[in-house]
C-alpha positions as CSV (number, residue, x, y, z in Angstrom):
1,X,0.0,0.0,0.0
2,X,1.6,3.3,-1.0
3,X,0.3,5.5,2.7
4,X,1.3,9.1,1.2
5,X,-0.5,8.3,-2.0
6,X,-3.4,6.6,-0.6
7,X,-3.3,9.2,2.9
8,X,-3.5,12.0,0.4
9,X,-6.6,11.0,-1.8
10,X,-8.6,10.1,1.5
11,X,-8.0,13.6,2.7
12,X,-9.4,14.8,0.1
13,X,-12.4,13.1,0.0
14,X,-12.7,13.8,3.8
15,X,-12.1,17.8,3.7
16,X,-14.2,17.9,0.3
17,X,-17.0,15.9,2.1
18,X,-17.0,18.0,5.2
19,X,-17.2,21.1,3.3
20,X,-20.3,19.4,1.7
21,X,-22.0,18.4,4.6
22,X,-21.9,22.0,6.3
23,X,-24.0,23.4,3.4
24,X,-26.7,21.3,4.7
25,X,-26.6,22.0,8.7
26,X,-24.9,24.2,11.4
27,X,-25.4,21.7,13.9
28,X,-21.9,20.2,15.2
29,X,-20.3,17.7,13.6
30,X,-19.2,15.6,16.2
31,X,-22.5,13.7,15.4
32,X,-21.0,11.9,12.7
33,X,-18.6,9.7,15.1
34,X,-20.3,6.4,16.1
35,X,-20.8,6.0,19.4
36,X,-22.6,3.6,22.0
37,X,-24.3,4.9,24.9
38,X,-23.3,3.2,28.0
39,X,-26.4,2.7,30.8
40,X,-24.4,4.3,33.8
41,X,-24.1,7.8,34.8
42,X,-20.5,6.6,35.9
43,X,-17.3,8.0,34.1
44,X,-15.1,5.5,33.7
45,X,-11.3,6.2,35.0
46,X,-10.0,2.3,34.7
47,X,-10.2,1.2,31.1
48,X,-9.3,-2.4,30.4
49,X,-6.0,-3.1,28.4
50,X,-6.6,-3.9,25.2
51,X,-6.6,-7.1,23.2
52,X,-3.0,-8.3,22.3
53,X,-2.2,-11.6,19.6
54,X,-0.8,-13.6,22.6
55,X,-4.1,-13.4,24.8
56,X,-5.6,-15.8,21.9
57,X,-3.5,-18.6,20.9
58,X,-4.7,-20.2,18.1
59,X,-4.6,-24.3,17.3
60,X,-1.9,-26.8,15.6
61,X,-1.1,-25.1,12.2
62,X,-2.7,-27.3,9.2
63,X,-0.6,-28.7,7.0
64,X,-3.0,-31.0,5.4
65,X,-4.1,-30.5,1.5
66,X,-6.5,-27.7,1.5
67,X,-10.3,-28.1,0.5
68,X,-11.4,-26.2,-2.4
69,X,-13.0,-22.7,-1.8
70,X,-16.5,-23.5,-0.8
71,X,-18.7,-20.5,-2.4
72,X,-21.8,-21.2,-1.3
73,X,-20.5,-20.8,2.5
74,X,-21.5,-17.2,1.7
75,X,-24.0,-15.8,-0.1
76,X,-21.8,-12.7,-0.8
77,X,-19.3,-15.2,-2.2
78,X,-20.2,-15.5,-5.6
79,X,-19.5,-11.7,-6.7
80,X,-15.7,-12.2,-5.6
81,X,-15.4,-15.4,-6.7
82,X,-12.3,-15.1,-8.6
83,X,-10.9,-13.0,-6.1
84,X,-11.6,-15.7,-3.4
85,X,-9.9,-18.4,-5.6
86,X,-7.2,-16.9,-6.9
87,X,-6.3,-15.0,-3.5
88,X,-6.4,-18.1,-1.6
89,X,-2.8,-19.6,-2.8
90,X,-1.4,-16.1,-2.0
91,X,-3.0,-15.2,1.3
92,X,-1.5,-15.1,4.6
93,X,-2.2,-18.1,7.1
94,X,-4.5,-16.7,10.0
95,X,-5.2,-18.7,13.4
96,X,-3.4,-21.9,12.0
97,X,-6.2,-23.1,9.6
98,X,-7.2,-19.8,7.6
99,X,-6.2,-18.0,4.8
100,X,-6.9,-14.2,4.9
101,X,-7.9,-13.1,1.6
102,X,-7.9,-9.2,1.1
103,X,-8.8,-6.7,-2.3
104,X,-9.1,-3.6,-2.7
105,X,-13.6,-2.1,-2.8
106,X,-12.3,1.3,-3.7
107,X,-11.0,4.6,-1.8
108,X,-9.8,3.4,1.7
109,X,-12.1,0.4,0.9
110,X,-10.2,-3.3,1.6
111,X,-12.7,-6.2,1.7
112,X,-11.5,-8.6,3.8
113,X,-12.5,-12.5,3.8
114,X,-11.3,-15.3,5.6
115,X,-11.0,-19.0,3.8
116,X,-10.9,-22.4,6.3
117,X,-8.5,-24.6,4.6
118,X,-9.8,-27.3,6.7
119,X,-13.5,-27.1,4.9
120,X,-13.1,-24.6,2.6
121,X,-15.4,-22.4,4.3
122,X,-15.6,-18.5,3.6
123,X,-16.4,-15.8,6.1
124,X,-16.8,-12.5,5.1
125,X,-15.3,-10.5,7.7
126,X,-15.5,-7.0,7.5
127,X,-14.3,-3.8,5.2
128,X,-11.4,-1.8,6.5
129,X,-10.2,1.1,5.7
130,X,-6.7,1.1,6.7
131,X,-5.4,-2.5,6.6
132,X,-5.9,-5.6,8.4
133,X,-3.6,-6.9,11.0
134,X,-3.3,-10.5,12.2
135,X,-0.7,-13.0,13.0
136,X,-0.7,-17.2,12.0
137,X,-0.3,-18.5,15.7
138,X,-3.5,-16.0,17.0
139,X,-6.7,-16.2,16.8
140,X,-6.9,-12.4,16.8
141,X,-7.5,-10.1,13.8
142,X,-7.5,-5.8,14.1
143,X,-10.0,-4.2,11.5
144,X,-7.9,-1.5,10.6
145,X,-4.0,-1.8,11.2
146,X,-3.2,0.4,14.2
147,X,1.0,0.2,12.2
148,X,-1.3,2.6,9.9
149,X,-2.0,5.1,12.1
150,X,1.3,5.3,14.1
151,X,2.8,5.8,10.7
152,X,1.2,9.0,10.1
153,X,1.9,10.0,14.0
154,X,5.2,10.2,12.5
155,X,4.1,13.4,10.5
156,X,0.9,14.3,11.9
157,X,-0.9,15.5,15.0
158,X,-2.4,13.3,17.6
159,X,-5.5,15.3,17.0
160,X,-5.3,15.1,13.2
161,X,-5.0,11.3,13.7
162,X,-7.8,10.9,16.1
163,X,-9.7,13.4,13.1
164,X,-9.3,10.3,10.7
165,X,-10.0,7.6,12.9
166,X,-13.3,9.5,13.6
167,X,-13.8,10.1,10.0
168,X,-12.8,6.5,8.1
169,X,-13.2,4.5,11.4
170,X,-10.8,3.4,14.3
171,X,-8.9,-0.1,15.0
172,X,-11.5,-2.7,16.2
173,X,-10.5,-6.0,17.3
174,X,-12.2,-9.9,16.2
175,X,-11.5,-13.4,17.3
176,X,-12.3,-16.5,16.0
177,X,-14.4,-19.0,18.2
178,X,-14.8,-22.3,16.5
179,X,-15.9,-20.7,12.7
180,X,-17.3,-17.6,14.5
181,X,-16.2,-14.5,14.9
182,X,-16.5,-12.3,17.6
183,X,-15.7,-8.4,18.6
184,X,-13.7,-7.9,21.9
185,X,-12.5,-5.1,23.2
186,X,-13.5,-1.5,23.5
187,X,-15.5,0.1,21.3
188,X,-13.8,3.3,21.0
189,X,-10.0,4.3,21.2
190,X,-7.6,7.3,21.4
191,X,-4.4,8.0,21.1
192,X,-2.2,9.1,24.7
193,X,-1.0,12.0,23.6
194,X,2.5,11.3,25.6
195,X,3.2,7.8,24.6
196,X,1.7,7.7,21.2
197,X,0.0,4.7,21.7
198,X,-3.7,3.2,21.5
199,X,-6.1,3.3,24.9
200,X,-9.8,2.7,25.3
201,X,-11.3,6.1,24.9
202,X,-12.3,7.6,28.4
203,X,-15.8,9.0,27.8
204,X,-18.8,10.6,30.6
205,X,-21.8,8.0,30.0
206,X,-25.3,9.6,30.1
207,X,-28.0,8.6,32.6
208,X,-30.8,6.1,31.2
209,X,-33.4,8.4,29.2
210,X,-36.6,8.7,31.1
211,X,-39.7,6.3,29.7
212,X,-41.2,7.3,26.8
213,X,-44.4,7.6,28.6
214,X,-42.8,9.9,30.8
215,X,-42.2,12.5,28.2
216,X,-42.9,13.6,24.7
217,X,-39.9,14.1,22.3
218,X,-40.1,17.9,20.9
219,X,-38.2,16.6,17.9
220,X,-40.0,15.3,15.1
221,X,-38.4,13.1,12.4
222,X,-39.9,13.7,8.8
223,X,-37.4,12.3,5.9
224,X,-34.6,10.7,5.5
225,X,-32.2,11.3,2.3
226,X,-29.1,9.7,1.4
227,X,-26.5,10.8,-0.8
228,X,-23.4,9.6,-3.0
229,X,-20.1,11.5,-3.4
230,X,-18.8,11.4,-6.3
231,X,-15.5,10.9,-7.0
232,X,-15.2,12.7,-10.3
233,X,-16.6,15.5,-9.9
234,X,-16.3,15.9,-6.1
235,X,-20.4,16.6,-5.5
236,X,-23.0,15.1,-3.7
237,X,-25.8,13.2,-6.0
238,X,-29.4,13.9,-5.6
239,X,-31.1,11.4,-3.1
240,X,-30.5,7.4,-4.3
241,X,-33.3,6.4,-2.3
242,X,-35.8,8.6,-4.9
243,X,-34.6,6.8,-7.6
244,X,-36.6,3.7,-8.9
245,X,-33.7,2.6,-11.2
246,X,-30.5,3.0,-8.4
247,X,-28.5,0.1,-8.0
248,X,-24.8,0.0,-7.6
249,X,-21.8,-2.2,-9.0
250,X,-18.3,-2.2,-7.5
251,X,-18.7,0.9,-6.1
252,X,-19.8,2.4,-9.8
253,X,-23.7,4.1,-9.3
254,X,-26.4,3.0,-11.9
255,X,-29.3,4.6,-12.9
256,X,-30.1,7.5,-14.8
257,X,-28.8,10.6,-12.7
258,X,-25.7,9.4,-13.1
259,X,-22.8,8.7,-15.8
260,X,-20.2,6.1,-16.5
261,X,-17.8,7.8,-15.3
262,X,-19.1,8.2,-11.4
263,X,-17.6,6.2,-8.8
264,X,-18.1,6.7,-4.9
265,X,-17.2,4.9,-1.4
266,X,-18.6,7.6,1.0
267,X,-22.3,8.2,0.8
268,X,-23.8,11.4,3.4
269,X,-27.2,10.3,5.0
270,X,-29.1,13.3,5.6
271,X,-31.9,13.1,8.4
272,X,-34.7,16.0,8.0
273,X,-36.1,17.0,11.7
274,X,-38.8,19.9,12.5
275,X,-40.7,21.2,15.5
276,X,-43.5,23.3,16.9
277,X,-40.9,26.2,18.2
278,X,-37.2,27.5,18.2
279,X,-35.9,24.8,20.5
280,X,-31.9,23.6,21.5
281,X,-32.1,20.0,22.7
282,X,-28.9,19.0,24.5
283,X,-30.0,15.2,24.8
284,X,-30.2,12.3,22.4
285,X,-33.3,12.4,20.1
286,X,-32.6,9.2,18.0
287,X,-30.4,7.2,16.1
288,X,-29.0,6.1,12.6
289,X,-28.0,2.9,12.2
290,X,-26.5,1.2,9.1
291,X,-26.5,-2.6,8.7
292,X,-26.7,-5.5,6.3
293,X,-29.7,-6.6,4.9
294,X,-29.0,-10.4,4.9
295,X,-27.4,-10.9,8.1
296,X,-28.4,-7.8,10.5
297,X,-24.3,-7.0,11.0
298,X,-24.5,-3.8,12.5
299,X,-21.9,-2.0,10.5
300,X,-22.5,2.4,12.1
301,X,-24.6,3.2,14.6
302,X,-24.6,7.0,15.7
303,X,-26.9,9.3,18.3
304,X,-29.0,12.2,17.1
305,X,-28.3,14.6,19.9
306,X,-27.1,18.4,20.0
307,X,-29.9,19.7,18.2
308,X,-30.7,23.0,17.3
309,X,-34.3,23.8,15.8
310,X,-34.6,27.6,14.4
311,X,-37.9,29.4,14.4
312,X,-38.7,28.2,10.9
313,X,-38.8,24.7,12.8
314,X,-36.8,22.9,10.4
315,X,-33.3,21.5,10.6
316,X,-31.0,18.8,8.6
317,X,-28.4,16.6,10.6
318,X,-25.6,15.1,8.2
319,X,-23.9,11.6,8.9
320,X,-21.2,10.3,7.0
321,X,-20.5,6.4,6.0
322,X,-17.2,6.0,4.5
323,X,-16.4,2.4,2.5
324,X,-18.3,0.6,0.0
325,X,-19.8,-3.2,0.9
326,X,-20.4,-5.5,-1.5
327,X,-23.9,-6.5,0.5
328,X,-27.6,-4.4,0.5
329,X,-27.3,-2.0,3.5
330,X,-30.1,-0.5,5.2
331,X,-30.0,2.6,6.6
332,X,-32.3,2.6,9.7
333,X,-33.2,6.5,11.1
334,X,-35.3,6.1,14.5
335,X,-36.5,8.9,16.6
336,X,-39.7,7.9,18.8
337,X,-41.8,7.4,17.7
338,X,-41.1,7.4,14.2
339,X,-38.8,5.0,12.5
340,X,-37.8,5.2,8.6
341,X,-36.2,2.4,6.8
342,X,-33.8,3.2,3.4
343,X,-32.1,0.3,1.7
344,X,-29.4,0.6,-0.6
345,X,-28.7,-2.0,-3.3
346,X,-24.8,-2.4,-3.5
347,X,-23.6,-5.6,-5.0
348,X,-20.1,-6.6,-6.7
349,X,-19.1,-8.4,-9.4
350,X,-16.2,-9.4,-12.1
């Protein structure tokens, strides 16, 4: 992977997206960054130590012939089939029986699947977007290479850094359990500004909400859009979910609004909220959540909160989902006691 070049073109797409995004809203940004609410008022001071390679030894390395690449494993499996394989021979041996098969889905896009020698059994593990790490004798695998980021802590900011990992997603940690595979860890991490290395991020948790029958939320959700950018031309499409002809291949659009020349990986969902009067509400109103259609992975999920209504009583709150899938997502919005469901028709191919 060439980090300047590819460092460099994700930038752009991040500043040009940003720029983008606060046409639509003046409400902060610091929406966009997925987080999960915790159900204490506690702040936590002790973080556990993260997950290292040696805490999950893996089995007896195979040495046997390996089975042939067993497709319909994974219904996903069929539009990579040559990349699955062909990558097989080449791939590096994960938790003693695997292969780790990786390709590039586009702009700080890497799909990354995992093949059982043993069976022959694939498992579509996740997209990164800044390498994979993992080790033959461990049973643990890091969704996004934290090497990456300390590389660019050799030129950049702690702050910048912690900018991207917001932006195109931090390090998260799996582990295999007998063909499954599992997220440990924390959920969120920073950067120690003195040692330059990765800690669970220390975070205030907000007191449970009161009962919904306790209170009336003075938000009200009307419409959810989402959008593409577009590589070429560096601007946002119309909204894809208007479209009766949108469908996507290999991160190229279909569909009459646009041309053959479009590609994207990020895509801005835009949630539409109005109310009765000028009103700033502090707390959490709702949620977006993005996920896959077939098997309910929960790939972003992200709080409405910090909102500010003016005294037209309208207001749009951006959220930004970087890196394509090769899977239908659906984009969930929910904000009681409304829910809307979008769903997004991304597939891949040869």
């Amino acid at each position: 992977m060439n980090n300047a070049l590819t460092f460099q073109r994700r930038v752009t797409v991040m500043l040009l997206l940003l720029i983008a995004a606060s046409l639509f809203t003046s409400n902060s940004m610091a929406q966009q960054t997925p987080t999960k609410q915790a159900g204490s008022s506690a702040v936590s001071t002790a973080p556990a130590a993260l997950p290292s390679f040696s805490d999950y030894p893996a089995g007896p390395m195979f040495t046997g012939t390996p089975a042939p690449v067993n497709l319909a494993s994974d219904p996903n499996a069929q539009y990579v089939r040559s990349q699955l394989t062909e990558g097989v021979a080449d791939g590096r041996r994960f938790a003693g029986h695997y292969r780790i098969v990786e390709f590039g889905c586009g702009t700080a896009c890497q799909s990354v699947w995992a093949v059982d020698l043993v069976d022959g059994r694939v498992f579509n593990l996740f997209t990164a977007s800044s390498g994979v790490a993992f080790r033959p004798n461990s049973r643990l695998i890091v969704e996004n290479d934290p090497s990456f980021f300390l590389d660019m802590l050799k030129t950049k900011l702690v702050a910048e850094v912690e900018a991207y990992m917001k932006t195109y997603g931090a390090p998260k940690f799996w582990v295999e359990n007998k063909g499954k595979f599992e997220r440990v860890g924390p959920d969120n991490l920073r950067i120690d500004p003195v040692s330059k290395k990765f800690a669970p991020a220390v975070t205030a948790a907000t007191a449970p909400a009161p009962a919904a029958s306790a209170q009336k939320n003075p938000v009200r959700l009307d419409k959810v859009s989402i959008h593409l950018f577009l590589e070429n031309s560096g601007t946002l499409s119309e909204d894809v979910t208007s479209a009766s002809d949108f469908s996507t291949w290999n991160s190229t659009p279909l569909g009459t609004m646009f041309s053959p020349a479009d590609r994207f990986n990020v895509f801005l969902i835009k949630v539409w909220l109005s109310s009765d009067r000028e009103i700033s509400q502090p707390g959490e109103v709702g949620k977006v959540f993005v996920k896959s259609e077939k098997t309910n992975k929960m790939y972003f999920e992200a709080p409405i909160k910090q909102i500010y209504i003016p005294k037209d009583g309208r207001t749009v709150v951006p959220f930004l989902y970087a890196g394509y899938r090769c899977e239908p997502l659906v984009v969930e919005v929910r904000s009681s006691p409304k829910s809307i469901v979008k769903t997004l028709p991304f597939k891949c191919g040869e």
